[in-house]
N, C-alpha and C positions, 0 to 999 in steps of 0.2 A: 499463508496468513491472510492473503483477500481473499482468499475464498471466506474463510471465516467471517473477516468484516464484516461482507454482503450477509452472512447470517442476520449479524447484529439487525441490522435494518430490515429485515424478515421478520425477526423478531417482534421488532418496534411495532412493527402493523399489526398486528392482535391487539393490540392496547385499543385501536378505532372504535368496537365496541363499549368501550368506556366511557368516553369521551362526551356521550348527549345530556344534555339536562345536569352539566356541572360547572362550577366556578374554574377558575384558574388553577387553584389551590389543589382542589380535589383531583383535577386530569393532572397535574405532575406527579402525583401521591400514585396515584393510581397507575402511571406510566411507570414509576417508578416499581409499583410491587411487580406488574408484570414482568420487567423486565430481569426483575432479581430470580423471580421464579422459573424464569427462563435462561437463568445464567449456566446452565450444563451444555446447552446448545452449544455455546461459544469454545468449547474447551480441543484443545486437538492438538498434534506435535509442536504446537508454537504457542499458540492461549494456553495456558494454566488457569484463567479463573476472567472473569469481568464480574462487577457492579457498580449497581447506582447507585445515588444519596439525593435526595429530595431536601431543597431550601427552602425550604417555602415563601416566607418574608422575604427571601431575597430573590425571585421566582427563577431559579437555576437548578437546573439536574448536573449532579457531577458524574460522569461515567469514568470509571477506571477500569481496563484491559491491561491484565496479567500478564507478562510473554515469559519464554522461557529464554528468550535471548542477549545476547552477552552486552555488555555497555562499551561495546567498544567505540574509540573516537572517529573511528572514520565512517563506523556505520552508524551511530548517530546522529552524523550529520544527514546520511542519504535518510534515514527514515524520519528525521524533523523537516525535511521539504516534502515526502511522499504523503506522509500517513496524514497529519491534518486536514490535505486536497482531497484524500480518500474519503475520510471520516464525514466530511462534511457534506459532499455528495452523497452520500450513504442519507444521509439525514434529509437532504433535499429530495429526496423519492420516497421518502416515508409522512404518509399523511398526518398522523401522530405528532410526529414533529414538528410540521411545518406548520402543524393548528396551535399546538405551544409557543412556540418561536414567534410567530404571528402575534400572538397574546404577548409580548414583549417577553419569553423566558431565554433566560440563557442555557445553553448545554457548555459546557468545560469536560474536552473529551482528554485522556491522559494516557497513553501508551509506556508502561514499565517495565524495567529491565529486570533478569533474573536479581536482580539485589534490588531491587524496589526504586531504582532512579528510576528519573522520566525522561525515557525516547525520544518522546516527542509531546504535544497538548496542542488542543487544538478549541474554539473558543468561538461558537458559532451563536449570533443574534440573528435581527431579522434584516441585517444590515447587509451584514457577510452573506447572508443567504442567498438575498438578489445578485451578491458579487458571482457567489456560485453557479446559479439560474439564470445570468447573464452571461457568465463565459462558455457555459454550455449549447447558448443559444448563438455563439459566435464564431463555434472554433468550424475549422474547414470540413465541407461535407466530406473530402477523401481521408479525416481520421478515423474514421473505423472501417477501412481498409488495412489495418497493418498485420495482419496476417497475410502468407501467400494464397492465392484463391484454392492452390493445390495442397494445398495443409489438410490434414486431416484431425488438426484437433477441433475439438467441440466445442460448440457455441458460446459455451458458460467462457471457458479461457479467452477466447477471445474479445468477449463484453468487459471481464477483469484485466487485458492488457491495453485495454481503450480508455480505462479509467487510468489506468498507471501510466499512461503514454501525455494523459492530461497533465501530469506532474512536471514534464520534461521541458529543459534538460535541469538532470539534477548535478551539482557542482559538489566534488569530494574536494577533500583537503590537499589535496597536494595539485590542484588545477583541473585535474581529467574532469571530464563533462559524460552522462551519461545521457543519451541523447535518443535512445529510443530502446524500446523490448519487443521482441518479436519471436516467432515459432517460423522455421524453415523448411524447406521442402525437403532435408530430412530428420525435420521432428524434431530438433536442439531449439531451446528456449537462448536466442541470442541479443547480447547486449552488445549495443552499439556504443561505444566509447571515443567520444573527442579527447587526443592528447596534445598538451600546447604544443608549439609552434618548437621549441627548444628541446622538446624528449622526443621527438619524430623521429630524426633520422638514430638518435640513441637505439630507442626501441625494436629497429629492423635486427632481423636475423635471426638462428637459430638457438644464439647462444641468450640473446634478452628471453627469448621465448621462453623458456627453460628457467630464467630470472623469476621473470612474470607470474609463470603458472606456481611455483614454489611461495613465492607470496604469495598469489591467490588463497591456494591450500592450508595458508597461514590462519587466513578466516574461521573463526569457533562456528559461525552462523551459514557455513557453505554444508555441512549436510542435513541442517533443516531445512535450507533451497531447495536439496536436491529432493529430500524429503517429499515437501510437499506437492511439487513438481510430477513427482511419481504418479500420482491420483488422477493424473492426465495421461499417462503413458507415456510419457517423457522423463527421461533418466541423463540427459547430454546436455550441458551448458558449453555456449560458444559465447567467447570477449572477442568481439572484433575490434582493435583499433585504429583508428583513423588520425589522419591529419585536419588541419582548419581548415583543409579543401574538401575533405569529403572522401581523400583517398586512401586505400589501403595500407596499413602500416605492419599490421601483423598480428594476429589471431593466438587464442589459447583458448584447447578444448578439452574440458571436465567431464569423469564420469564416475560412476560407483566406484569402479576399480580403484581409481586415484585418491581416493579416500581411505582407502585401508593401505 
């Protein structure tokens, strides 16, 4: 699914040639038909559809992004903290935008579930945008190290877990903290998960393990993970959970097989 995003904003930048010698008016019209024209690019195991809406008077592009993803409560919570942060970076690196946004427009970006609720929305001026271009300019130079040097995945995945790692920690409903995503030295896409203080010693052992992963699999959205995942050569998800120290509590690891 970020893979796709970063389309979006690929996208967006074609619109540039538009843009000289017009009003306000005409570059959001204008961005706007591009982008509608350009609405198949988006589409893949998890988009089903995006478009935009041009307000004119009210100088706002609406974008709406289709998903094919469930509503469920717990992962709407992780993708109303992720995808906004996403979305709007996305937008901060597309000149198009940022010369809109600049001209005082608003974008109201909308992430929907297979029944048409919203995921998540995300609501970028030229307020938020400095907030964006500000945090970018401050976060620590060793964050895009979070791959291992000996990974062998490719550059694109690792540009998209630099941006998802900007997110963190994302807080689920029942306390766990997801506190970072990474690819390992052997090739599992792993999530790093803080559990409070009071499920720690619960969770050791072979028999929570066993708990865990049976929940996990519970998940409707865990073989479009895996899905996507795939297009990197990566087939293995690893939950490693931790205590408030940092230290090991106890792992569950996902694969194709565990799905059927």
């Amino acid at each position: 699914m970020i893979k796709k995003i970063t389309q979006i904003a690929c996208t967006l930048a074609i619109t540039l040639f538009l843009i000289s010698c017009r009003d306000t008016k005409q570059k959001i019209q204008a961005y706007v038909n591009t982008f509608n024209n350009s609405s198949e690019l988006f589409k893949s195991d998890i988009i089903s559809g995006a478009a935009a809406k041009a307000f004119l008077n009210e100088k706002k592009v609406e974008i709406k992004i289709d998903t094919n993803l469930e509503p469920n409560p717990s992962m709407k919570s992780i993708y109303a903290q992720m995808l906004p942060g996403l979305m709007g970076e996305m937008l901060g690196k597309d000149h198009a935008s940022m010369d809109l946004i600049e001209e005082g427009v608003l974008f109201e970006i909308y992430f929907l579930a297979n029944d048409a609720s919203v995921l998540a929305e995300s609501k970028v001026d030229s307020k938020e945008l400095k907030k964006i271009l500000s945090t970018k300019k401050s976060e620590p130079k060793g964050i895009k190290d979070i791959l291992s040097p000996e990974s062998s995945t490719d550059s694109e995945l690792q540009q998209l877990l630099t941006v998802m790692n900007r997110s963190m920690p994302i807080v689920n409903e029942d306390g766990t903290k997801i506190i970072k995503i990474e690819v390992n030295k052997e090739n599992q896409v792993v999530y790093k998960i803080e559990v409070p203080k009071q499920y720690a010693s619960v969770l050791k052992g072979e028999g929570a393990k066993a708990i865990m992963k049976e929940s996990i699999l519970r998940s409707s959205d865990l073989k479009t993970i895996i899905g996507s995942i795939k297009r990197y050569g990566i087939s293995t998800i690893k939950y490693e959970y931790l205590d408030d120290k940092g230290k090991p509590v106890n792992d569950v690891i996902l694969t194709e097989k565990d799905l059927k």
